[in-house]
PDB file with one MODEL, atoms N, CA, C and O in Angstrom:
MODEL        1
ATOM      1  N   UNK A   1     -32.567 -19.490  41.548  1.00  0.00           N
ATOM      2  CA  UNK A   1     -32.596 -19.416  42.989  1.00  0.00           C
ATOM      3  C   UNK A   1     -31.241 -19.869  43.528  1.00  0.00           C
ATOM      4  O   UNK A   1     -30.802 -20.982  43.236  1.00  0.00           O
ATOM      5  N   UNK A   2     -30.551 -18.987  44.342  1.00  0.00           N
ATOM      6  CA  UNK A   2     -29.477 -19.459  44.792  1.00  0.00           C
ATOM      7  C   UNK A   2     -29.913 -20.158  46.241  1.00  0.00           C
ATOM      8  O   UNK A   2     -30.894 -19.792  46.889  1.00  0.00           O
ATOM      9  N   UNK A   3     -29.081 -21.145  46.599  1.00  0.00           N
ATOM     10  CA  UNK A   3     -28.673 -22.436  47.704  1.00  0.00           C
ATOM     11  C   UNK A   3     -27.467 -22.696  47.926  1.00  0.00           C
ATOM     12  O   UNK A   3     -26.535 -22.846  47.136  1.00  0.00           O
ATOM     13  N   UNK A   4     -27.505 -22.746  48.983  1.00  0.00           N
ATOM     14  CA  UNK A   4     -26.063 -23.234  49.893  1.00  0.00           C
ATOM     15  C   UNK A   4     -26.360 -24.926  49.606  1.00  0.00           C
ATOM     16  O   UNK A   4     -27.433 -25.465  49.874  1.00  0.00           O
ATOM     17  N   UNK A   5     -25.197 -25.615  49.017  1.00  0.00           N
ATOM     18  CA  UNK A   5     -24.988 -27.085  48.707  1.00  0.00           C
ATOM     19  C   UNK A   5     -23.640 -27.603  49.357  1.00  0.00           C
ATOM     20  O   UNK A   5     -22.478 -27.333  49.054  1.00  0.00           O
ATOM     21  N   UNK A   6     -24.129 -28.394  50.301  1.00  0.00           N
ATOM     22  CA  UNK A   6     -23.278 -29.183  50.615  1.00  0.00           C
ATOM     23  C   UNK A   6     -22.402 -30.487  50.189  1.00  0.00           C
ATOM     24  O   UNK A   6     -23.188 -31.368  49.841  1.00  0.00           O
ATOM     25  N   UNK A   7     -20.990 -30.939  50.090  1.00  0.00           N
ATOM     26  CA  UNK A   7     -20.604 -31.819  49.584  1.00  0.00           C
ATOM     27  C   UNK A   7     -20.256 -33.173  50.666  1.00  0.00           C
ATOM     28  O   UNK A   7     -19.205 -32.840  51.215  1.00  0.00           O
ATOM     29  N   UNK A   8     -20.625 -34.383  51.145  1.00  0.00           N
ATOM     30  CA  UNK A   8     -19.572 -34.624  52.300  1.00  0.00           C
ATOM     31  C   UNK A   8     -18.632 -35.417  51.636  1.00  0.00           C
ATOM     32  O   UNK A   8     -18.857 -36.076  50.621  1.00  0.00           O
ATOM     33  N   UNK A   9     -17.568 -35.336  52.241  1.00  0.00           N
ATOM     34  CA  UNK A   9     -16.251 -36.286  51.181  1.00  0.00           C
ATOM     35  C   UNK A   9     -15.379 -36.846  52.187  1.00  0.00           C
ATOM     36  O   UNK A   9     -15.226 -36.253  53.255  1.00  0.00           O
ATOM     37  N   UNK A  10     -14.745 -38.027  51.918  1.00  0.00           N
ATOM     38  CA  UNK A  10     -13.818 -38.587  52.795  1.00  0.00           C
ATOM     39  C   UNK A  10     -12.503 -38.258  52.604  1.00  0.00           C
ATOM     40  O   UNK A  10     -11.895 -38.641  51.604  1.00  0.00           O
ATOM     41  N   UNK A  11     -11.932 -37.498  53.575  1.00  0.00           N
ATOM     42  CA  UNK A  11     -10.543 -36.935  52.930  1.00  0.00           C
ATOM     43  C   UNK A  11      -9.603 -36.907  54.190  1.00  0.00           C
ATOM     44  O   UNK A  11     -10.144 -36.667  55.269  1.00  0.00           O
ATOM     45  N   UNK A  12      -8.493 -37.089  54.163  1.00  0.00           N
ATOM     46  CA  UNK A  12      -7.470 -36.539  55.109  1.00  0.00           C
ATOM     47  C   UNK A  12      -6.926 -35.389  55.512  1.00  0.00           C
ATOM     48  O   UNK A  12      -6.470 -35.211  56.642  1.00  0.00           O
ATOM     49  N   UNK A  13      -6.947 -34.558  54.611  1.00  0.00           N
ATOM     50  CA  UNK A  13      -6.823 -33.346  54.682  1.00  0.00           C
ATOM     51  C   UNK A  13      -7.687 -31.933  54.653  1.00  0.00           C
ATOM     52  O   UNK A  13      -8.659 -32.220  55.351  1.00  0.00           O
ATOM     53  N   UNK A  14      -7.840 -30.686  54.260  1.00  0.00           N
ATOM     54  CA  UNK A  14      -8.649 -30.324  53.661  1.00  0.00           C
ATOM     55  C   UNK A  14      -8.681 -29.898  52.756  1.00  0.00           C
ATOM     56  O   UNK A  14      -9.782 -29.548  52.332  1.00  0.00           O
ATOM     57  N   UNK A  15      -7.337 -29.662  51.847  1.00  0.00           N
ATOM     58  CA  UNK A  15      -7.249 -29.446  50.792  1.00  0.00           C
ATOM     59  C   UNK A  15      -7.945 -30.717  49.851  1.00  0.00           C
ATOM     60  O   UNK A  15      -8.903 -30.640  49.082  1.00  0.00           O
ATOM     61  N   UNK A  16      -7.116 -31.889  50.198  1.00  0.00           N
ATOM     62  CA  UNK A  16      -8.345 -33.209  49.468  1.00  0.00           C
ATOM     63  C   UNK A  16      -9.361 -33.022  49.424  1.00  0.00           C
ATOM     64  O   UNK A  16      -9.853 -33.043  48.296  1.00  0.00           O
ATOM     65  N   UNK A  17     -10.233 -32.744  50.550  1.00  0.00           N
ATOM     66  CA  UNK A  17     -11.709 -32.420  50.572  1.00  0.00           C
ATOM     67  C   UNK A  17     -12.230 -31.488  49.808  1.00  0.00           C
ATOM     68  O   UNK A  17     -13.327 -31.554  49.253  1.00  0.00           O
ATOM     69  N   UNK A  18     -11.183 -30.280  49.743  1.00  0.00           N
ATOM     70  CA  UNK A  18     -12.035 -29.233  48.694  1.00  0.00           C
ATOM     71  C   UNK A  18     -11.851 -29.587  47.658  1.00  0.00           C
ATOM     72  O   UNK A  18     -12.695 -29.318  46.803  1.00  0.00           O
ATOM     73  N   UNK A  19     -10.781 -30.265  47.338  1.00  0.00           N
ATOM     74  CA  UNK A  19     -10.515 -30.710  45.346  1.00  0.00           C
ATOM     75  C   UNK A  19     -11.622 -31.454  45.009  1.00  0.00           C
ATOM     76  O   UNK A  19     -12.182 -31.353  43.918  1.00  0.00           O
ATOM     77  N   UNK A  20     -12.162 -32.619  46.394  1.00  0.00           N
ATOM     78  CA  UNK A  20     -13.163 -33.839  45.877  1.00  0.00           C
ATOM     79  C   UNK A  20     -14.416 -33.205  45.724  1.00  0.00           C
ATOM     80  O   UNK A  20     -15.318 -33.567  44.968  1.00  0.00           O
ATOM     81  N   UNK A  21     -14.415 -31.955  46.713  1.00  0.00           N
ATOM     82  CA  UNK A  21     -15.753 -31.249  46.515  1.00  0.00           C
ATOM     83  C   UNK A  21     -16.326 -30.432  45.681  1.00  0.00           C
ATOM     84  O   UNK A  21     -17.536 -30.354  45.469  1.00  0.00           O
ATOM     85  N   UNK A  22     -15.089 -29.521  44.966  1.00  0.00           N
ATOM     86  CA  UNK A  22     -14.634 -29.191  43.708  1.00  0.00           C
ATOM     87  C   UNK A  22     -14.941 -30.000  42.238  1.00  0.00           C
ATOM     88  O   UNK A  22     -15.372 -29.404  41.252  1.00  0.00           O
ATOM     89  N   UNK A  23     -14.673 -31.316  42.259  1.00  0.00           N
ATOM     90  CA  UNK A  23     -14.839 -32.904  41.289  1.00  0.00           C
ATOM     91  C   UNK A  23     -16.628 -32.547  41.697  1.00  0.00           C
ATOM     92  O   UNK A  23     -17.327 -31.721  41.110  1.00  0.00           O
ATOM     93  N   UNK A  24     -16.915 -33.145  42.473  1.00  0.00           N
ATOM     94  CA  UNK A  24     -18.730 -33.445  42.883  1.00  0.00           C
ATOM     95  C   UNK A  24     -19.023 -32.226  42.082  1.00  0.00           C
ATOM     96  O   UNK A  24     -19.110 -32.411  40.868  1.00  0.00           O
ATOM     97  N   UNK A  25     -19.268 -30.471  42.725  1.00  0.00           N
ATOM     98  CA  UNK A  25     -20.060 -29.575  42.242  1.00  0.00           C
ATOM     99  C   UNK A  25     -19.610 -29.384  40.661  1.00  0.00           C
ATOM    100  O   UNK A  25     -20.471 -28.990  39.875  1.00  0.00           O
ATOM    101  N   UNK A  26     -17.967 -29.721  40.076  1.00  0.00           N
ATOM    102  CA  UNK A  26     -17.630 -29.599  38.493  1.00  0.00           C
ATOM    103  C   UNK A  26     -19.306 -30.542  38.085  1.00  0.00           C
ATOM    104  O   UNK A  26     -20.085 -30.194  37.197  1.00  0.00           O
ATOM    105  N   UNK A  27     -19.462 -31.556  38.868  1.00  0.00           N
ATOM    106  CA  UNK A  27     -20.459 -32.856  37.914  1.00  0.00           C
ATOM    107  C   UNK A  27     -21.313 -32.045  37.846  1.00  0.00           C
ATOM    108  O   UNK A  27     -21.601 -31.749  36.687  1.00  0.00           O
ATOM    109  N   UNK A  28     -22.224 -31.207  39.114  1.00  0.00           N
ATOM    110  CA  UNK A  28     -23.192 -31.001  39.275  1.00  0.00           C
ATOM    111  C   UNK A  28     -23.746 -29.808  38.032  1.00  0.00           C
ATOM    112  O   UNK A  28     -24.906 -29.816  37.621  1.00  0.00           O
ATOM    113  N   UNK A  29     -22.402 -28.539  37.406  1.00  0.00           N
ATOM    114  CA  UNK A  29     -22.813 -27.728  36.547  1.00  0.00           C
ATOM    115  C   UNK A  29     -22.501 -28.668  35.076  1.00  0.00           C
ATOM    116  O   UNK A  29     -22.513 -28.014  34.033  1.00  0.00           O
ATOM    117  N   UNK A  30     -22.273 -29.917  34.989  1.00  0.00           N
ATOM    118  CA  UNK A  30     -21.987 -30.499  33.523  1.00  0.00           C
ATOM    119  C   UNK A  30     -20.653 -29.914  32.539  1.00  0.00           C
ATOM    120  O   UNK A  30     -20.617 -29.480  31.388  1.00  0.00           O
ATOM    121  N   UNK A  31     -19.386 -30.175  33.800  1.00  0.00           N
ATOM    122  CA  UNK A  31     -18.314 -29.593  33.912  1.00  0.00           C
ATOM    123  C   UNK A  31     -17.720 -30.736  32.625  1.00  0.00           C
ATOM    124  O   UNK A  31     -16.999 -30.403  31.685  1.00  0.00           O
ATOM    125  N   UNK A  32     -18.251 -32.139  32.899  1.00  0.00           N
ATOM    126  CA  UNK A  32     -17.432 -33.077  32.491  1.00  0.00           C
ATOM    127  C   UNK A  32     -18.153 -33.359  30.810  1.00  0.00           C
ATOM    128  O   UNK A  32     -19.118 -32.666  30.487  1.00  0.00           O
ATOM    129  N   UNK A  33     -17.653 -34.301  29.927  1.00  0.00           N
ATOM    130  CA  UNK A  33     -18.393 -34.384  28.816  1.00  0.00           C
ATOM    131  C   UNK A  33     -19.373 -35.304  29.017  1.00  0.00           C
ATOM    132  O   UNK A  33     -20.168 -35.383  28.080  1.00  0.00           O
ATOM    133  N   UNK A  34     -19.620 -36.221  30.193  1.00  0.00           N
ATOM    134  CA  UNK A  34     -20.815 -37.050  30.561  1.00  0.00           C
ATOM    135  C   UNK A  34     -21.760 -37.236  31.317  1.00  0.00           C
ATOM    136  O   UNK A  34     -22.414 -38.226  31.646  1.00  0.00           O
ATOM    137  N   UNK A  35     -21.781 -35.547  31.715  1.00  0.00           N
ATOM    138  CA  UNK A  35     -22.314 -34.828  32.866  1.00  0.00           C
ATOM    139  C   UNK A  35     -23.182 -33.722  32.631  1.00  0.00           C
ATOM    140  O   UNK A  35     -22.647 -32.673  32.274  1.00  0.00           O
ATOM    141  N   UNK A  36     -24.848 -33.771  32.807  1.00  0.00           N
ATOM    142  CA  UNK A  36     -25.901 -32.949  32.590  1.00  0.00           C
ATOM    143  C   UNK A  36     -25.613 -31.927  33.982  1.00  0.00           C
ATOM    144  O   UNK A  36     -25.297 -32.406  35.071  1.00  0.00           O
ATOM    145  N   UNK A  37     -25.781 -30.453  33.740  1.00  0.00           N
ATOM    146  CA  UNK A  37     -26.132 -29.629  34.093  1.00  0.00           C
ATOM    147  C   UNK A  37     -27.433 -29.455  35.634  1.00  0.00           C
ATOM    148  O   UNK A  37     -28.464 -28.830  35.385  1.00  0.00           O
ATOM    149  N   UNK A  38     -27.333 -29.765  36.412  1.00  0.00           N
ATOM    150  CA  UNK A  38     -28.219 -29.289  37.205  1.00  0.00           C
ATOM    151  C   UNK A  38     -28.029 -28.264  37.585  1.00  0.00           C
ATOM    152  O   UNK A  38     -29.175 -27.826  37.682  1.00  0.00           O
ATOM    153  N   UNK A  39     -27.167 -27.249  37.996  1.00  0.00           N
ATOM    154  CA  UNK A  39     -27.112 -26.136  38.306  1.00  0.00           C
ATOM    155  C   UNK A  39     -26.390 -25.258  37.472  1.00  0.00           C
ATOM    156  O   UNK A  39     -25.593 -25.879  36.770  1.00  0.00           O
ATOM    157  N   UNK A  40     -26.375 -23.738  37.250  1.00  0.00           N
ATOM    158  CA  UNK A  40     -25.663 -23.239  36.565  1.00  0.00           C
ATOM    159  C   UNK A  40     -23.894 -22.636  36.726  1.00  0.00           C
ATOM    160  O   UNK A  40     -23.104 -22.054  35.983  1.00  0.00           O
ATOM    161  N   UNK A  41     -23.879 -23.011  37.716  1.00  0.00           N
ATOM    162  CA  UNK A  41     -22.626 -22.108  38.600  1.00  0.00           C
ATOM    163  C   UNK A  41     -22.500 -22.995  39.880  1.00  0.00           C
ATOM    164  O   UNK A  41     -23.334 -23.716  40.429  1.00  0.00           O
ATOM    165  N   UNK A  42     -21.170 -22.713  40.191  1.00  0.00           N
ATOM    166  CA  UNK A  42     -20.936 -22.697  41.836  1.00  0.00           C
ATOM    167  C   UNK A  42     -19.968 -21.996  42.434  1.00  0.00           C
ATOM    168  O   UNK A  42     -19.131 -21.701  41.580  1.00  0.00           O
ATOM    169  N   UNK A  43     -19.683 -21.597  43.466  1.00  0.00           N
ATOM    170  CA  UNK A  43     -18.684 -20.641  44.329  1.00  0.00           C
ATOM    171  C   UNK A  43     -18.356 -21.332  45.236  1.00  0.00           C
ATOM    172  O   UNK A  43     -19.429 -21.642  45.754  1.00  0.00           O
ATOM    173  N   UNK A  44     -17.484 -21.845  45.852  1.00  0.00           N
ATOM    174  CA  UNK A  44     -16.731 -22.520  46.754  1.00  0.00           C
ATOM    175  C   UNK A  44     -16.472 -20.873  47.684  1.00  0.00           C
ATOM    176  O   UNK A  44     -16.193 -19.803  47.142  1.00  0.00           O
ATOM    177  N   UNK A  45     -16.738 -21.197  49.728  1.00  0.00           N
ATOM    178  CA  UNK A  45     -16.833 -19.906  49.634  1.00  0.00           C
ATOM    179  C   UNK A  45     -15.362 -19.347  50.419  1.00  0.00           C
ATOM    180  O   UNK A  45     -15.155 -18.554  51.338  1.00  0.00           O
ATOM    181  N   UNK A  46     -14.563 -20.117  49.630  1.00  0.00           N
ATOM    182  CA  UNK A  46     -13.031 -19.091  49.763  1.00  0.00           C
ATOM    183  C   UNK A  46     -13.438 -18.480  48.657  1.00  0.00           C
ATOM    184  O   UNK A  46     -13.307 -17.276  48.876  1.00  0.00           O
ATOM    185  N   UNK A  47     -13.830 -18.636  47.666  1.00  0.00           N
ATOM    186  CA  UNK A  47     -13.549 -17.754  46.525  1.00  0.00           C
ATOM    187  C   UNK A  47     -14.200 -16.372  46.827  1.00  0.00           C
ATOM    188  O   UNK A  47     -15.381 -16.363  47.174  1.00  0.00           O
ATOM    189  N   UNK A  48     -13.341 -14.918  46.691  1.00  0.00           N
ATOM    190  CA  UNK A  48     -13.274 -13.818  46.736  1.00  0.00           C
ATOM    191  C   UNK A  48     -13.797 -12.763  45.469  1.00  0.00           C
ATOM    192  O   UNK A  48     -14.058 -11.561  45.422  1.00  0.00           O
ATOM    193  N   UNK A  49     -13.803 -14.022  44.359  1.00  0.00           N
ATOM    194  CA  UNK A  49     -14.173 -12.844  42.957  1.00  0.00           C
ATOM    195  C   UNK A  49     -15.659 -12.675  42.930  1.00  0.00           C
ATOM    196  O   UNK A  49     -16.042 -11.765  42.195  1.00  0.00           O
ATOM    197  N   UNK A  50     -16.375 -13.197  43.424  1.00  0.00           N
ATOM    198  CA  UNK A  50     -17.813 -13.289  43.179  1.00  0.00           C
ATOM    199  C   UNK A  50     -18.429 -12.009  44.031  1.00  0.00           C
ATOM    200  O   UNK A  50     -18.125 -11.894  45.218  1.00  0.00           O
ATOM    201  N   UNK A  51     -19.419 -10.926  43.306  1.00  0.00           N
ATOM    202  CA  UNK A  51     -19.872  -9.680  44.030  1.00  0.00           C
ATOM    203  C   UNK A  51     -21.275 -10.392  44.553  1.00  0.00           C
ATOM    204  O   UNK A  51     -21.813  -9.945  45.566  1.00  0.00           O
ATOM    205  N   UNK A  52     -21.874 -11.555  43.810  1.00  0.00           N
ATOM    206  CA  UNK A  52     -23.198 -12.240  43.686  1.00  0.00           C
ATOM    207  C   UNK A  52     -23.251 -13.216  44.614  1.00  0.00           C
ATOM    208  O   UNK A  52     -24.150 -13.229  45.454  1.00  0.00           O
ATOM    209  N   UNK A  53     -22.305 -14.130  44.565  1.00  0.00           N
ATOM    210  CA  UNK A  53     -22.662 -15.183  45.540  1.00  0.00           C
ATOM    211  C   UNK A  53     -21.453 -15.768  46.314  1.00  0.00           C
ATOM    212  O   UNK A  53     -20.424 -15.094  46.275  1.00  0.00           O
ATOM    213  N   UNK A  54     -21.436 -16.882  46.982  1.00  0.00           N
ATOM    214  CA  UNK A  54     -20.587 -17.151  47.975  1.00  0.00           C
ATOM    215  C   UNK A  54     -20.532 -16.704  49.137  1.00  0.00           C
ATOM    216  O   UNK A  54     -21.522 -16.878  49.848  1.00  0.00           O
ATOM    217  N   UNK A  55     -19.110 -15.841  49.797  1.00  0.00           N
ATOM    218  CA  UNK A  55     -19.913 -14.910  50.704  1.00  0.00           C
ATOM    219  C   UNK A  55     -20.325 -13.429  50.652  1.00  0.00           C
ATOM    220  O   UNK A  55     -20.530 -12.896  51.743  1.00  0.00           O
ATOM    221  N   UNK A  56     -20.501 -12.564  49.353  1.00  0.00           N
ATOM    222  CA  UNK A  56     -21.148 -11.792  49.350  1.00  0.00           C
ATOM    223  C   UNK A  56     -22.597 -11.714  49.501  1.00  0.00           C
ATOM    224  O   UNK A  56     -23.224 -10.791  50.022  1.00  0.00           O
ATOM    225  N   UNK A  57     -23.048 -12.761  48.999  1.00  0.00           N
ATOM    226  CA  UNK A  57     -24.768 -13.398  49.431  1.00  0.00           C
ATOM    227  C   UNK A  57     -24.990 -14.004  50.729  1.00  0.00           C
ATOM    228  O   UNK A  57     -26.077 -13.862  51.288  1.00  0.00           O
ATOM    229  N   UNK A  58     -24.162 -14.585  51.189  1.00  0.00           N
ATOM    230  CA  UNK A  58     -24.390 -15.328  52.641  1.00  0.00           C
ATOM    231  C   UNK A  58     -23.636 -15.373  53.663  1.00  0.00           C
ATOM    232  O   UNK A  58     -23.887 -16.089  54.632  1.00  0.00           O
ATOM    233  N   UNK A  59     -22.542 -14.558  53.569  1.00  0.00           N
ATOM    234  CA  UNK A  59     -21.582 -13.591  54.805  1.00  0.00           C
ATOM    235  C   UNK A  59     -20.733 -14.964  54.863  1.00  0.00           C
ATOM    236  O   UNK A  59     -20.652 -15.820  53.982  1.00  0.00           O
ATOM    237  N   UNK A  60     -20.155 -14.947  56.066  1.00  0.00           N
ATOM    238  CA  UNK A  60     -18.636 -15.571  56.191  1.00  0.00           C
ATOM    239  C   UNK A  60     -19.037 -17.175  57.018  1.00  0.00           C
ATOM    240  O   UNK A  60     -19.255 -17.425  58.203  1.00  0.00           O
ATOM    241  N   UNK A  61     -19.005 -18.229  55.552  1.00  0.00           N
ATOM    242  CA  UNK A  61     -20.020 -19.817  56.344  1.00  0.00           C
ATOM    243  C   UNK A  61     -18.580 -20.319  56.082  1.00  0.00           C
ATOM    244  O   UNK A  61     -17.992 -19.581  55.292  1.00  0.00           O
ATOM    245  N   UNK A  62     -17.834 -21.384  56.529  1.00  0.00           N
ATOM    246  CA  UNK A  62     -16.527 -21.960  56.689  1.00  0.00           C
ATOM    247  C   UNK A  62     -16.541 -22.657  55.072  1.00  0.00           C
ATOM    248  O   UNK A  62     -17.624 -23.192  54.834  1.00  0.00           O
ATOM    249  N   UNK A  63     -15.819 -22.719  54.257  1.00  0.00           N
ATOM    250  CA  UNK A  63     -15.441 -23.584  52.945  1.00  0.00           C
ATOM    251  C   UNK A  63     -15.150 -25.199  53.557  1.00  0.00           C
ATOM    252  O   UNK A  63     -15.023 -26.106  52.735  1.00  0.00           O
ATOM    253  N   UNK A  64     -15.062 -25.468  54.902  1.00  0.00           N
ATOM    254  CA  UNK A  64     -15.154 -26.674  54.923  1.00  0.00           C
ATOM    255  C   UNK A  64     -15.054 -27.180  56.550  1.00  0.00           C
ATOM    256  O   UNK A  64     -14.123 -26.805  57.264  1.00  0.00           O
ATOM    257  N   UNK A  65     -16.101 -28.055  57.027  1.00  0.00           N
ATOM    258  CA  UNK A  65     -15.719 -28.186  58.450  1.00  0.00           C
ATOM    259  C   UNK A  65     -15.372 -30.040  59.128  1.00  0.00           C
ATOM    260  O   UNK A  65     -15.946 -31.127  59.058  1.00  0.00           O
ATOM    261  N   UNK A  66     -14.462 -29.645  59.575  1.00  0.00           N
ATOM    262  CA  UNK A  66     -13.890 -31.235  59.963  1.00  0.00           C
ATOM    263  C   UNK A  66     -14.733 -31.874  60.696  1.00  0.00           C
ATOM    264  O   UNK A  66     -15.445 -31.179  61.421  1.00  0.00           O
ATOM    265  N   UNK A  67     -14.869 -33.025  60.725  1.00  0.00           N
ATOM    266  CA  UNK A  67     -15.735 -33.417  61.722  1.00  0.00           C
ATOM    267  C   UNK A  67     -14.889 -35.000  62.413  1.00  0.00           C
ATOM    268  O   UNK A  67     -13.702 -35.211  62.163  1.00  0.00           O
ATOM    269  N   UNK A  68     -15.454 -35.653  62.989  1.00  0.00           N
ATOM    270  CA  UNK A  68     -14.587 -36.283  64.197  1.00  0.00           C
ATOM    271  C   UNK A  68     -15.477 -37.985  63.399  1.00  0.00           C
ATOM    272  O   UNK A  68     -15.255 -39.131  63.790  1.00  0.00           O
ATOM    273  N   UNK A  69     -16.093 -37.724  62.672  1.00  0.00           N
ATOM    274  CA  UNK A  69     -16.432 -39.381  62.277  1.00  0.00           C
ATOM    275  C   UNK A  69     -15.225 -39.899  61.205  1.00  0.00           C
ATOM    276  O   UNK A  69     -15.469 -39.344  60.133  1.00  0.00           O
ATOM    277  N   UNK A  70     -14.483 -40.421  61.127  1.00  0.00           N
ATOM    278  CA  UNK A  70     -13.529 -41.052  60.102  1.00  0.00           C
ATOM    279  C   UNK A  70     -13.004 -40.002  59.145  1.00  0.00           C
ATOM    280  O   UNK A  70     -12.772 -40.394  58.001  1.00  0.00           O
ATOM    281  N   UNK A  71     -12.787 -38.766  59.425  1.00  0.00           N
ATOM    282  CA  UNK A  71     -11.932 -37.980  59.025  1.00  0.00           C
ATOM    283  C   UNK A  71     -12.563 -37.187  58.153  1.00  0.00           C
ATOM    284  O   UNK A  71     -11.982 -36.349  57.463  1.00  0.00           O
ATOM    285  N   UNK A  72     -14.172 -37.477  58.130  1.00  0.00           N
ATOM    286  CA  UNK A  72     -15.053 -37.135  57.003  1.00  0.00           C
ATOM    287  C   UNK A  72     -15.335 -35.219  57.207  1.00  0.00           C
ATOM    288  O   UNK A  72     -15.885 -34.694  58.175  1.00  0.00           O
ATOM    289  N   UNK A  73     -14.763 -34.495  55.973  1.00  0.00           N
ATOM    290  CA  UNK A  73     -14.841 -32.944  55.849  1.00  0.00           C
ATOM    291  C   UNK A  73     -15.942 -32.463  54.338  1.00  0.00           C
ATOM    292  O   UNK A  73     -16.015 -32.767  53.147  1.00  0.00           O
ATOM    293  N   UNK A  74     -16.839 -31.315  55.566  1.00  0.00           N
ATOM    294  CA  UNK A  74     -17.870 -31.029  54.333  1.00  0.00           C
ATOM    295  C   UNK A  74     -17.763 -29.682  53.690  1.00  0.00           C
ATOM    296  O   UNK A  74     -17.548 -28.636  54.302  1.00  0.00           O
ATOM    297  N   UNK A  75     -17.929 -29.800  52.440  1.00  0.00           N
ATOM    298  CA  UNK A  75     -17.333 -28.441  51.532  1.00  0.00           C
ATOM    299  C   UNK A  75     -18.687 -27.713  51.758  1.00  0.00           C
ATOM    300  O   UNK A  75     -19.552 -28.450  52.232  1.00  0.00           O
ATOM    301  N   UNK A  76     -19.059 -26.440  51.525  1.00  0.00           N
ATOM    302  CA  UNK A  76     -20.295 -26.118  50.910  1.00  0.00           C
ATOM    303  C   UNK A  76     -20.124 -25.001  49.979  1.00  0.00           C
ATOM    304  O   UNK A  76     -19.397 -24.126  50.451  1.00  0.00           O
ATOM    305  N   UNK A  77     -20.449 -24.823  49.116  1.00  0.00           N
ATOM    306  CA  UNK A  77     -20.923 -24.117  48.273  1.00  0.00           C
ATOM    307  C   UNK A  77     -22.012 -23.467  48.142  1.00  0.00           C
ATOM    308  O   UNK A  77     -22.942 -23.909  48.816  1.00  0.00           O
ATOM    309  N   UNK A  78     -22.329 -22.133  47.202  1.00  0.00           N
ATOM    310  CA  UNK A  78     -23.395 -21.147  46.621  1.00  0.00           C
ATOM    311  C   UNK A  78     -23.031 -21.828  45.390  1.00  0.00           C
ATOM    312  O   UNK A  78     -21.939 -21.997  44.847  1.00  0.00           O
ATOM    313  N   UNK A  79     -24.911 -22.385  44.905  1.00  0.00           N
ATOM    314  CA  UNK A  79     -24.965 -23.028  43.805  1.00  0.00           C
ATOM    315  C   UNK A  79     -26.332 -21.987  42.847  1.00  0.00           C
ATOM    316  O   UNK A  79     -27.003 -21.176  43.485  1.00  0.00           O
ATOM    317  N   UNK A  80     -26.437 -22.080  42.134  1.00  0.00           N
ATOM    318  CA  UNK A  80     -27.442 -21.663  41.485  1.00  0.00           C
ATOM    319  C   UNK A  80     -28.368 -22.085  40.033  1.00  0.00           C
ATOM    320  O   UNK A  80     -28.035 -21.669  38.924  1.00  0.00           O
ATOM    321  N   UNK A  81     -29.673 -23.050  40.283  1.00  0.00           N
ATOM    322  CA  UNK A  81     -29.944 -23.456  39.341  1.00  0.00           C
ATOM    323  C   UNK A  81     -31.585 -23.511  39.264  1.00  0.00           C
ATOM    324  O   UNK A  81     -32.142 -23.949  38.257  1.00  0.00           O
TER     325      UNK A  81
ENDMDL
END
């Protein structure tokens, strides 16, 4: 079943934010060697290669939106698990 997953991260920028959000969803597919699998995949939705998910499944949602509490920016992703 695919889901839109959100990350929130504290960042200054938004490139920071997508790398940290990038780090979080790597944990979430068991990217790392101490890290179980909950999902199988993810698409961050700048990414353009995907015909399946991101925004070919869920049209054009922002890869990340600033918000005005302490600089805090949320990634989201198409996850699937």
């Amino acid at each position: 079943m695919h889901q839109v997953i959100y990350a929130l991260v504290e960042a200054s920028t938004e490139d920071t934010a997508l790398a940290c959000a990038k780090a979080a969803f790597d944990r979430l597919v068991g990217a790392g060697p101490d890290t179980a699998a909950i999902f199988d995949y993810y698409v961050i939705f700048d990414d353009e290669r995907s015909s399946v998910a991101g925004k070919a499944r869920w049209g054009e949602l922002p890869k990340s939106i600033v918000t005005t509490f302490s600089g805090v920016l949320v990634s989201a992703c198409d996850g699937i698990g």
